[in-house]
Structure formats: structure tokens, C-alpha cells
TORKOL-4160 file (C-alpha; in steps of 0.2 Angstrom, whole numbers, padded with zeros to 4 digits, m for minus):
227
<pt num="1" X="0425" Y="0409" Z="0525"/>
<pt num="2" X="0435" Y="0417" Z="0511"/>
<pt num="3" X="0424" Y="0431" Z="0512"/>
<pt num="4" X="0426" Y="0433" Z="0531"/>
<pt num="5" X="0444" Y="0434" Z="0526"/>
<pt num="6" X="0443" Y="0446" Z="0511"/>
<pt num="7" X="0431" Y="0459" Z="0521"/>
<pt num="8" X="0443" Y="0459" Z="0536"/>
<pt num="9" X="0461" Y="0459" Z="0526"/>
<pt num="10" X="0452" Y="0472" Z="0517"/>
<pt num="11" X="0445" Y="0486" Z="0530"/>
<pt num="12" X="0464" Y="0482" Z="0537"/>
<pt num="13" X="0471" Y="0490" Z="0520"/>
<pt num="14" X="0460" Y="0505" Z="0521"/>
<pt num="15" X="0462" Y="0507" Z="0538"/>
<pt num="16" X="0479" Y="0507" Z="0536"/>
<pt num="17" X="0478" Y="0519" Z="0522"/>
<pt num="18" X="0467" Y="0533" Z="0532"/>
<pt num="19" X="0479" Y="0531" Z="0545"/>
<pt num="20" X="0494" Y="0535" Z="0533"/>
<pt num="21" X="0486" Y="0550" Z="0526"/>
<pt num="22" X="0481" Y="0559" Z="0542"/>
<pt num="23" X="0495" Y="0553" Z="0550"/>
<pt num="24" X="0500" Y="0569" Z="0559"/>
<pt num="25" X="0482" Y="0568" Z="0569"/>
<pt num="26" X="0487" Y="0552" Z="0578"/>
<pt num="27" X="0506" Y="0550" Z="0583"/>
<pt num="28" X="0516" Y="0536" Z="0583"/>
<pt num="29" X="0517" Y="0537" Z="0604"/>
<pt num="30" X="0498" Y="0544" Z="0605"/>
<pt num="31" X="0485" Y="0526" Z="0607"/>
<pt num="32" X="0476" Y="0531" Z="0590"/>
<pt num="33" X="0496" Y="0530" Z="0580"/>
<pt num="34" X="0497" Y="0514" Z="0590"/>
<pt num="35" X="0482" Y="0502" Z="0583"/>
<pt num="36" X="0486" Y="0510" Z="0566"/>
<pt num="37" X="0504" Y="0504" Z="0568"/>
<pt num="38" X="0497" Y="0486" Z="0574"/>
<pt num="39" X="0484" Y="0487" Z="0558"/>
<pt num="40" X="0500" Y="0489" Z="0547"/>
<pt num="41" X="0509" Y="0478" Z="0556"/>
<pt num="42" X="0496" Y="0468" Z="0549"/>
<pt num="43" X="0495" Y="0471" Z="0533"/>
<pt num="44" X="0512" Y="0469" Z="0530"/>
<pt num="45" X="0509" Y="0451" Z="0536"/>
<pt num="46" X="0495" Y="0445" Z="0527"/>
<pt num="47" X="0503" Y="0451" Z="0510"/>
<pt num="48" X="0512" Y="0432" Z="0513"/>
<pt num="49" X="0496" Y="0425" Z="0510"/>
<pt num="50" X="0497" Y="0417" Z="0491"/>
<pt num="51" X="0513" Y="0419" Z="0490"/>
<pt num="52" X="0516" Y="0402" Z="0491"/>
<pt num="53" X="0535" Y="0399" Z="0497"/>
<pt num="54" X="0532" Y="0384" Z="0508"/>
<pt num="55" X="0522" Y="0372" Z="0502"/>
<pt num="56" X="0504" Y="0373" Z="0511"/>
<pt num="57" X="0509" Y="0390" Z="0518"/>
<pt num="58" X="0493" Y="0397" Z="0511"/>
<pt num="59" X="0482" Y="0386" Z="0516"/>
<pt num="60" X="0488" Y="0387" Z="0534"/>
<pt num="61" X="0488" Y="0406" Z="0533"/>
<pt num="62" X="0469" Y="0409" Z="0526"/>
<pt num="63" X="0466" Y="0394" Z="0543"/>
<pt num="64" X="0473" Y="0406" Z="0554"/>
<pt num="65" X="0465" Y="0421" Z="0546"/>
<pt num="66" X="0450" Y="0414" Z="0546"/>
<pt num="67" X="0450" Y="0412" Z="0565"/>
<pt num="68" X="0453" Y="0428" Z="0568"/>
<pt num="69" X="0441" Y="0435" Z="0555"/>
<pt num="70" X="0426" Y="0421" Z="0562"/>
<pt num="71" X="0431" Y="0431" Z="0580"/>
<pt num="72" X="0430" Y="0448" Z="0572"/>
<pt num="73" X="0413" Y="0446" Z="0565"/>
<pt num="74" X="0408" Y="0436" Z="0581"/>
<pt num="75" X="0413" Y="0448" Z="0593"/>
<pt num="76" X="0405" Y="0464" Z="0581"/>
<pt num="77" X="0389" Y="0454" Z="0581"/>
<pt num="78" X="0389" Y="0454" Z="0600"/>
<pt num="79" X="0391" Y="0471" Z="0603"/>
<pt num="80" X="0377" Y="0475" Z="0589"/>
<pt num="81" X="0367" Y="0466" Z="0601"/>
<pt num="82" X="0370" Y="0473" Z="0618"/>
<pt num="83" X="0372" Y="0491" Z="0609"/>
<pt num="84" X="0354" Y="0488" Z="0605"/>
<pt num="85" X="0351" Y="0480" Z="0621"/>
<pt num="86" X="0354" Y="0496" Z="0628"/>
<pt num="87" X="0344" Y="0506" Z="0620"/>
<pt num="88" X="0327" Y="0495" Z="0624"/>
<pt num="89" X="0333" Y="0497" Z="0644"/>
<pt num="90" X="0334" Y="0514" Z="0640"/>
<pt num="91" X="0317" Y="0515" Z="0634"/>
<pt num="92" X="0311" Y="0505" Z="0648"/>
<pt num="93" X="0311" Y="0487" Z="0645"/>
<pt num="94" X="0309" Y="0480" Z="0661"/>
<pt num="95" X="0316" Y="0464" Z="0657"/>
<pt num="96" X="0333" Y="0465" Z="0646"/>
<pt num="97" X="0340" Y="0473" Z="0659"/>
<pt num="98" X="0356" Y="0461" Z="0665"/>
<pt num="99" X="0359" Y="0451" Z="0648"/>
<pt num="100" X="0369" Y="0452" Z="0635"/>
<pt num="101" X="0384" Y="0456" Z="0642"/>
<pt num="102" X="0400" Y="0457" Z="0635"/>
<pt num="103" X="0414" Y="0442" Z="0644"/>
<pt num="104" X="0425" Y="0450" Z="0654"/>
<pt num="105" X="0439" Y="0438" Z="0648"/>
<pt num="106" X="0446" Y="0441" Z="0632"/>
<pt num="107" X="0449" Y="0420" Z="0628"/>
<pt num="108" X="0440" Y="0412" Z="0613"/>
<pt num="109" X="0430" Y="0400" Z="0623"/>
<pt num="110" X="0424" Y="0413" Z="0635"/>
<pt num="111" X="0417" Y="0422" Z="0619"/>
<pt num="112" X="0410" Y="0408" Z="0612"/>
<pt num="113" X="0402" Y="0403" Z="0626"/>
<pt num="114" X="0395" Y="0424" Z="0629"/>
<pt num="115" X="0390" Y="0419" Z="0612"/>
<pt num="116" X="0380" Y="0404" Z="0613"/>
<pt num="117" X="0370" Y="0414" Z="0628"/>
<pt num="118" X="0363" Y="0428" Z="0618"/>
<pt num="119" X="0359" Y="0418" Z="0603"/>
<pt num="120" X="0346" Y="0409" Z="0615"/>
<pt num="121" X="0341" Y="0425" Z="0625"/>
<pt num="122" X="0339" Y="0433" Z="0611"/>
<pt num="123" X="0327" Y="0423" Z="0601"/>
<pt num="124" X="0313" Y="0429" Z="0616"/>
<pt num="125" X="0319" Y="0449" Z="0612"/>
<pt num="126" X="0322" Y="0446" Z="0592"/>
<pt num="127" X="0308" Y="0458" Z="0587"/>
<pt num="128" X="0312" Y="0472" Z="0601"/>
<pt num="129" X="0329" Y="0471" Z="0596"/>
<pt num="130" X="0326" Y="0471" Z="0578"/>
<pt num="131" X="0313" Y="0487" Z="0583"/>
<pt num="132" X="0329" Y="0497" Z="0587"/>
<pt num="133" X="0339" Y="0492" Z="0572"/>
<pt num="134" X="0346" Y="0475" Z="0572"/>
<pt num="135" X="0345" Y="0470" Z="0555"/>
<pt num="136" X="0330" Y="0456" Z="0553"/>
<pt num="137" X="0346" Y="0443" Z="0549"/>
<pt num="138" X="0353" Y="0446" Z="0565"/>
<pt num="139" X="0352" Y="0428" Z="0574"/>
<pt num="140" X="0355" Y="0420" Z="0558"/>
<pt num="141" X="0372" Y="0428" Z="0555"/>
<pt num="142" X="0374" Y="0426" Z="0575"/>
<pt num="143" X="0374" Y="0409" Z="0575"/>
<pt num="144" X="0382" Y="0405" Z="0557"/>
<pt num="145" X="0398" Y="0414" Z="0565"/>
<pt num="146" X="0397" Y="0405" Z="0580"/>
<pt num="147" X="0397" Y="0389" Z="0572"/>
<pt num="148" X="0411" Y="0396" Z="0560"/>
<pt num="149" X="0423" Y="0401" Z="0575"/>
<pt num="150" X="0420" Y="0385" Z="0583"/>
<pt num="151" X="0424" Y="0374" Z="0569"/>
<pt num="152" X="0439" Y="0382" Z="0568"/>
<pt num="153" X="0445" Y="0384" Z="0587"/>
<pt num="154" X="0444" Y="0365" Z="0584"/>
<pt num="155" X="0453" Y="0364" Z="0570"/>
<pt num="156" X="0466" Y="0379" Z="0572"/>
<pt num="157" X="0480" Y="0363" Z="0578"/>
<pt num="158" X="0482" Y="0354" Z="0563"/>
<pt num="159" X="0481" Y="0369" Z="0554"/>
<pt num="160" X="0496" Y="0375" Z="0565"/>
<pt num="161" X="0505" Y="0359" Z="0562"/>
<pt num="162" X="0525" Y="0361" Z="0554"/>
<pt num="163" X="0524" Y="0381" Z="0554"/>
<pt num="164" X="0523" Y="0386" Z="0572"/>
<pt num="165" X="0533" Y="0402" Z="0571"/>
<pt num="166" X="0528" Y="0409" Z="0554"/>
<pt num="167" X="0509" Y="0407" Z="0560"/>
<pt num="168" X="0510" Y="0411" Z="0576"/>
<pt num="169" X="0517" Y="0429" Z="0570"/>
<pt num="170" X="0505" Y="0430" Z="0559"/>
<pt num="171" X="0491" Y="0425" Z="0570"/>
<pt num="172" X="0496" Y="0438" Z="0583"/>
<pt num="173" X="0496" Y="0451" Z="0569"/>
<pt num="174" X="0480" Y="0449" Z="0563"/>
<pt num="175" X="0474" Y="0447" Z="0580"/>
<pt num="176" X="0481" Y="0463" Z="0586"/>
<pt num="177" X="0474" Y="0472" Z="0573"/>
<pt num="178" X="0456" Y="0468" Z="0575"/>
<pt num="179" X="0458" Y="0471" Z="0592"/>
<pt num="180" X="0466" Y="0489" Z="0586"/>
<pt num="181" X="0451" Y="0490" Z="0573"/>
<pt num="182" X="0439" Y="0489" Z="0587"/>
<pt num="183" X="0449" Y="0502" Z="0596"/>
<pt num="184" X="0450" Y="0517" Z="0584"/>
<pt num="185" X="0430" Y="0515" Z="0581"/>
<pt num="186" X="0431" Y="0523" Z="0595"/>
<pt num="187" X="0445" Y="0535" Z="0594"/>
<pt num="188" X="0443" Y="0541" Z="0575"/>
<pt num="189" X="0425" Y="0549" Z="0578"/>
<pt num="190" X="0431" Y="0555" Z="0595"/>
<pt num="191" X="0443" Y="0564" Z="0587"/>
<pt num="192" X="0435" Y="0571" Z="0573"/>
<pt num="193" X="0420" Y="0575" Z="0579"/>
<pt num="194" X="0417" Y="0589" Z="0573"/>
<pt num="195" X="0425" Y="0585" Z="0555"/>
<pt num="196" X="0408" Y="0579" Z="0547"/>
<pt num="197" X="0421" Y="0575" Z="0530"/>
<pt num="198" X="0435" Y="0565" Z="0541"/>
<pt num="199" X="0418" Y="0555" Z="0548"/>
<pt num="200" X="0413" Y="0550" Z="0532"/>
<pt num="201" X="0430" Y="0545" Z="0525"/>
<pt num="202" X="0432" Y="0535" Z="0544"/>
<pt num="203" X="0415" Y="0525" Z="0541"/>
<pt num="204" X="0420" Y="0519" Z="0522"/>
<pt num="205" X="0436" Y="0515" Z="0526"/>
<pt num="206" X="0433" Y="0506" Z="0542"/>
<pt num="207" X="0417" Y="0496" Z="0536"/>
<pt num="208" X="0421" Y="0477" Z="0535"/>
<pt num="209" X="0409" Y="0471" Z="0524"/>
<pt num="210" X="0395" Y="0456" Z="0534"/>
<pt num="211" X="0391" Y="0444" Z="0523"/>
<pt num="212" X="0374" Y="0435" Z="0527"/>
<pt num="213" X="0373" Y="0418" Z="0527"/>
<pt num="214" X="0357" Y="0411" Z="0516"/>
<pt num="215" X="0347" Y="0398" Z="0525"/>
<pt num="216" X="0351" Y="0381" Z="0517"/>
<pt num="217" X="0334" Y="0376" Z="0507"/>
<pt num="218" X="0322" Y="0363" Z="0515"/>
<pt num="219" X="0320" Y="0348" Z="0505"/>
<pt num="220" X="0305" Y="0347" Z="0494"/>
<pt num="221" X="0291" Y="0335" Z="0504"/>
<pt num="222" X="0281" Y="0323" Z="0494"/>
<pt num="223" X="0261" Y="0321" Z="0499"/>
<pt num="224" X="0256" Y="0300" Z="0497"/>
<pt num="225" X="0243" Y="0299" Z="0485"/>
<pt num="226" X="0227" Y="0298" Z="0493"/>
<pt num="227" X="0219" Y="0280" Z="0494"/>
């Protein structure tokens, strides 16, 4: 989970650092200047974390980051999916058409739920999706961050407990900007499109690092002697 957080809090900071240094191609009023100024927003925020004024204020604050991390990843998983989905209807596949599509509501349980339904239709299409460049980990990761967000939707009240106001703003900070982040991956390369060195820079500094979950090993099985 801490590198969930890390990865995310860290794409934040060098999002919000492109942002700042081409800030004249994205306005404060245009909708690009607004998700960098909801990212910094953030970032601002989660510099709290380890700070340490209020006793367990730190663990409550990596809880809350978690969750919004978990979704992050969860939700970047999905659309991995039905972008490859896509592509196989493209190219004819008679019978993807239809799944893996992305909720219409924006709740947690309506994503988890989206969730739990392509990690079951997509154990029939794992090799076609994998074909068009899913990597071979896919379902694995799919379903560790399913389980990942669902521990903490269930846990996120006691983690909430005595700090209601202070974690609520940053809960809406971080959520807001991975909402944002999702927003300029579409905004940046539209608008430097035909800036191959602006491209680049966009694609390192927006990368949030996946960290693959490794199967847990099976425990050894003994053969009885033979009699």
C-alpha cells in the first residue's frame, strides 16, 4: 500500500512541476490550468503527511491516501482494459463487443462492482487482451487492487474517526487531483501534439509507477511414502 501512495504523491509532485514550468500554455481559467491547480492543491496537502502534529495524524492520512491511490490504480487498470478492448472490436472480434465498460457513476462501489465484472469477463479474453498489449500481469494486478480498495472502503470509518475535517480536506484534495491527473492525460498530448520534446517530458512526468503484486508462494506438498 505504501507504494501505491508513493507512486501516486509522486507523479502529483512532477505533475505539478511540468505544470509550473509551462505554465503560460495552460491558464489559470483554461481546464488544463484548472487540474494543475487541483494537483497543487494537492500537493500542498499531502506535505502534512509525517509531519506528525496530532497524534496519529499520519496514519490516518497515508489511510486516506491509500484509498484514493487503491482507486487511482483501480480505475487506470480499467481503462487499460476496455482501451484494449477496443482495439480487439476493432479488429473484429465478434464477441467483446458490449463488455468492459466503464460505470457511468462516479461512486466507489459502482467501480468496484464495474471492477469485479471484468475481472471475471476477462479471464475468457486474457490472451486476446494480452495480444494487443495488456501486460501478461494484468488480471493479477486487477484483482490485487480490487481487493486493496475494498479493504479500505471498509475500513476508511475508523480511519476517519476524531479528525473529520482535516481528512476530509485532504481526502478531497487527493481525490480531485487524480481525478485532474486523469484529465490532463488527455489535455497535455492534445495540446502538444506536435511538440515531440513536450510529449516526452509529459509521459515521464506523468508516469505513476504499477507495482505488480507477486503471487503469494504455494506451500510445499509432501508425497506419503509408498507402502
Amino acid at each position: 500500500m505504501e507504494q501505491k501512495i508513493s507512486s501516486l504523491v509522486a507523479a502529483f509532485k512532477t505533475v505539478d512541476a511540468f505544470g509550473a514550468a509551462n505554465a503560460a500554455d495552460f491558464p489559470a481559467a483554461s481546464l488544463g490550468g484548472q487540474q494543475f491547480a487541483l494537483i497543487h492543491t494537492a500537493v500542498t496537502s499531502t506535505a502534512t503527511l509525517g509531519a506528525g502534529q496530532v497524534s496519529g495524524a499520519e496514519q490516518t492520512h497515508s489511510t486516506v491516501l491509500g484509498k484514493v491511490a487503491c482507486r487511482f490504480h483501480l480505475h487506470d487498470d480499467m481503462i487499460g482494459i476496455t482501451n484494449a478492448a477496443h482495439s480487439l472490436a476493432l479488429l473484429g472480434n465478434p464477441t467483446i463487443g458490449g463488455k468492459f465498460l466503464m460505470p457511468h457513476s462516479n461512486g466507489d462501489q459502482a467501480l468496484l462492482n464495474s471492477a469485479r465484472a471484468f475481472a471475471a469477463d476477462a479471464v475468457a479474453f486474457a490472451a486476446a487482451l494480452i495480444s494487443v498489449g495488456l501486460p501478461a500481469t494484468f488480471l493479477t494486478q486487477l484483482n490485487a487492487d480490487i481487493t486493496a480498495f475494498e479493504s479500505l472502503i471498509t475500513t476508511k470509518g475508523t480511519a476517519l474517526t476524531g479528525q473529520a475535517g482535516a481528512t476530509g480536506g485532504l481526502a478531497n484534495a487527493a481525490h480531485q487531483a487524480a481525478v485532474a491527473l486523469h484529465v490532463l492525460k488527455t489535455i497535455v498530448p492534445n495540446t502538444y501534439k506536435n511538440n515531440p520534446a513536450k510529449l516526452a517530458a509529459w509521459a515521464t512526468a506523468s508516469h505513476v509507477q504499477k507495482h505488480t503484486p507477486v503471487p503469494r508462494a504455494q506451500p510445499a506438498t509432501t508425497t506419503p511414502p509408498a507402502k
